[in-house]
C-alpha positions in Angstrom: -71.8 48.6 -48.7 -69.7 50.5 -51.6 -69.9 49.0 -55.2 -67.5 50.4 -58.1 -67.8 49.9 -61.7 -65.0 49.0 -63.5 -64.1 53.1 -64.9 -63.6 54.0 -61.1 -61.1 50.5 -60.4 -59.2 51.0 -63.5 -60.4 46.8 -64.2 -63.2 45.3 -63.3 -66.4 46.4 -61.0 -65.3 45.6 -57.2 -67.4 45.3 -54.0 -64.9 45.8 -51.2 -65.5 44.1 -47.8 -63.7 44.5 -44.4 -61.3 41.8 -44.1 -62.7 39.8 -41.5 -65.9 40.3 -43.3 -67.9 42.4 -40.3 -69.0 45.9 -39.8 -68.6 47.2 -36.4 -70.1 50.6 -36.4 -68.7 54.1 -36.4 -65.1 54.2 -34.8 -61.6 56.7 -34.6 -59.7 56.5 -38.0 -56.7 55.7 -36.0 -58.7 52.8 -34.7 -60.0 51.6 -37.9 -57.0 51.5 -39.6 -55.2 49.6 -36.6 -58.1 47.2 -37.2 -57.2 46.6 -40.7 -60.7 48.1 -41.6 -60.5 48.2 -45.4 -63.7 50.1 -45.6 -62.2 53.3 -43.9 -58.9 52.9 -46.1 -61.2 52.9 -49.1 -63.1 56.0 -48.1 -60.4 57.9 -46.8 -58.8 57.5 -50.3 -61.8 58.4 -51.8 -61.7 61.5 -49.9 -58.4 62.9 -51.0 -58.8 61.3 -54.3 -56.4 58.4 -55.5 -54.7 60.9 -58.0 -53.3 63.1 -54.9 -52.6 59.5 -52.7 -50.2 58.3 -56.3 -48.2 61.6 -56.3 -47.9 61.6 -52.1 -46.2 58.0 -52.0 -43.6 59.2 -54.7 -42.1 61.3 -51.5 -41.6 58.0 -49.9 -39.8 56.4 -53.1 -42.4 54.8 -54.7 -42.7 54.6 -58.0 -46.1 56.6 -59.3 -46.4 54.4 -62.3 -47.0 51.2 -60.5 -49.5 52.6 -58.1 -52.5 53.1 -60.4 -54.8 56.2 -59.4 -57.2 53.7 -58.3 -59.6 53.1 -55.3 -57.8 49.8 -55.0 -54.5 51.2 -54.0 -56.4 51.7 -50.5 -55.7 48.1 -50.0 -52.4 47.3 -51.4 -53.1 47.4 -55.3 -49.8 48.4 -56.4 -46.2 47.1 -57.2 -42.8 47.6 -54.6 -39.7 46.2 -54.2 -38.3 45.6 -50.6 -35.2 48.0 -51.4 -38.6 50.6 -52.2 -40.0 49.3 -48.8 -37.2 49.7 -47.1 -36.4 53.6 -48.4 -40.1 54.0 -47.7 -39.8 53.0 -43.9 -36.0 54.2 -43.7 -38.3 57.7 -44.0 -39.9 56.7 -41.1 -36.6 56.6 -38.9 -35.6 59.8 -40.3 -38.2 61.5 -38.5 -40.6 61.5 -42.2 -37.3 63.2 -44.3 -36.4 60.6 -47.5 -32.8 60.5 -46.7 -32.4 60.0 -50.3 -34.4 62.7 -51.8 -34.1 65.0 -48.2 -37.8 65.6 -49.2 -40.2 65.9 -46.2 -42.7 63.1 -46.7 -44.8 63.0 -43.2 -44.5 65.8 -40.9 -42.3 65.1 -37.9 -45.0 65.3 -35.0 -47.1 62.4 -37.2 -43.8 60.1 -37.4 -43.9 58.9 -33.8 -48.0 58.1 -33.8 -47.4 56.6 -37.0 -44.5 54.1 -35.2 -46.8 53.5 -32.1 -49.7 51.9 -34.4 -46.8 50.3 -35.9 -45.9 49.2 -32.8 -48.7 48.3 -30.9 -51.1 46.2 -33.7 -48.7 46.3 -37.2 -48.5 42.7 -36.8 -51.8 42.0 -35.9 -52.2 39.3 -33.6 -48.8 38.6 -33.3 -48.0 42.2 -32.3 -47.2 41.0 -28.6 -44.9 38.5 -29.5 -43.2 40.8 -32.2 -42.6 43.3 -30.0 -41.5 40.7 -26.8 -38.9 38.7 -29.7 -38.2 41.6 -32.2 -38.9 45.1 -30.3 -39.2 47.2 -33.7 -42.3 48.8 -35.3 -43.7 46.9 -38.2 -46.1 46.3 -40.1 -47.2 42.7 -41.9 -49.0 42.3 -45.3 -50.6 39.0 -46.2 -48.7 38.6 -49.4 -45.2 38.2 -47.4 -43.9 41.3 -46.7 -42.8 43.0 -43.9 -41.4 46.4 -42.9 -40.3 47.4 -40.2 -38.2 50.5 -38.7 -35.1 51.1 -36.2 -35.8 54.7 -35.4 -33.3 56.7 -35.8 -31.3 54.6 -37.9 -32.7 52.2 -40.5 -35.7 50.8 -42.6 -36.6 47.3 -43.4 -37.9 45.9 -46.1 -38.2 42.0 -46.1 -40.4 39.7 -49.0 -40.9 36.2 -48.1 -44.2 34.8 -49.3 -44.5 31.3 -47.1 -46.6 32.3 -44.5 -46.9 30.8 -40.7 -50.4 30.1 -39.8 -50.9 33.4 -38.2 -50.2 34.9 -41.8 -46.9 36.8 -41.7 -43.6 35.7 -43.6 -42.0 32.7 -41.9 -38.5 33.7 -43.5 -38.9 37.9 -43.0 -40.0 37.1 -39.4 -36.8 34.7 -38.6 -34.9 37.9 -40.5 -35.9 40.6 -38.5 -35.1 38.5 -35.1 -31.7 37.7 -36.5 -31.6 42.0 -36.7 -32.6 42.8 -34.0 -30.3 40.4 -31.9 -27.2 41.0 -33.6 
């Protein structure tokens, strides 16, 4: 288990946990974070530091401000908006260049294994049905957002906090169908 006082979360001391609460040995990082393995996420920031991980999302249009260089970032803590989202995985479709900034964010050959986790477990267990109805990359939070990218072409950013039961956005879900079909 990790513990952290309160100087190293910038608030109060935290004792993170996988989010379905189990530990299940030593696996691929790729694996782990397809898992939704916090634990790895947190050390993996604590590798690089969480100072080098606030400057690196600026390249994807994130504001460095409202991602604090804490631990906690490795799990979400930090403020977007979906336009920021959107930009962010609108990156993604232009092979890792901002087309804002033109600012290499993610090295072309990572873009496409990137899309393919994306792809494959983004929306956890309603990846199969995502990719059946929908057929874009994406990736769900539990706080009702979703992202998700048209290679090649566009970025989605999409905030709707009622959740079905299988915990993504009701309203971003129905969205992205109406997208994809048009």
């Amino acid at each position: 288990p990790l513990f952290f006082d309160a100087g190293t979360t910038g608030s109060q001391p935290w004792e993170p946990k996988n989010y379905d609460g189990r530990f299940e040995g030593p696996m691929l990082l790729k694996t782990a974070l397809a898992k939704s393995k916090n634990m790895v996420s947190i050390r993996l920031l604590k590798a690089i530091g969480p100072s080098y991980a606030q400057q690196w999302v600026t390249k994807f249009g994130f504001e460095a401000e409202k991602h604090p260089p804490f631990l906690t970032i490795a799990l979400g803590a930090g403020t977007v908006t979906p336009m920021q989202m959107a930009r962010a995985y609108a990156t993604l479709a232009n092979g890792g260049v901002n087309p804002l900034t033109q600012q290499r964010a993610l090295a072309a050959d990572c873009v496409g294994p990137v899309l393919s986790v994306m792809t494959t477990c983004g929306m956890y267990d309603y990846s199969g049905t995502w990719v059946h109805s929908v057929g874009l990359p994406a990736k769900s939070g539990v706080g009702g957002g979703i992202i998700a990218v048209l290679p090649g072409q566009l970025g989605i950013g999409v905030y709707a906090p009622r959740l079905a039961p299988r915990g993504t956005s009701v309203r971003g879900v129905a969205g992205c169908r109406r997208l994809s079909a048009a």
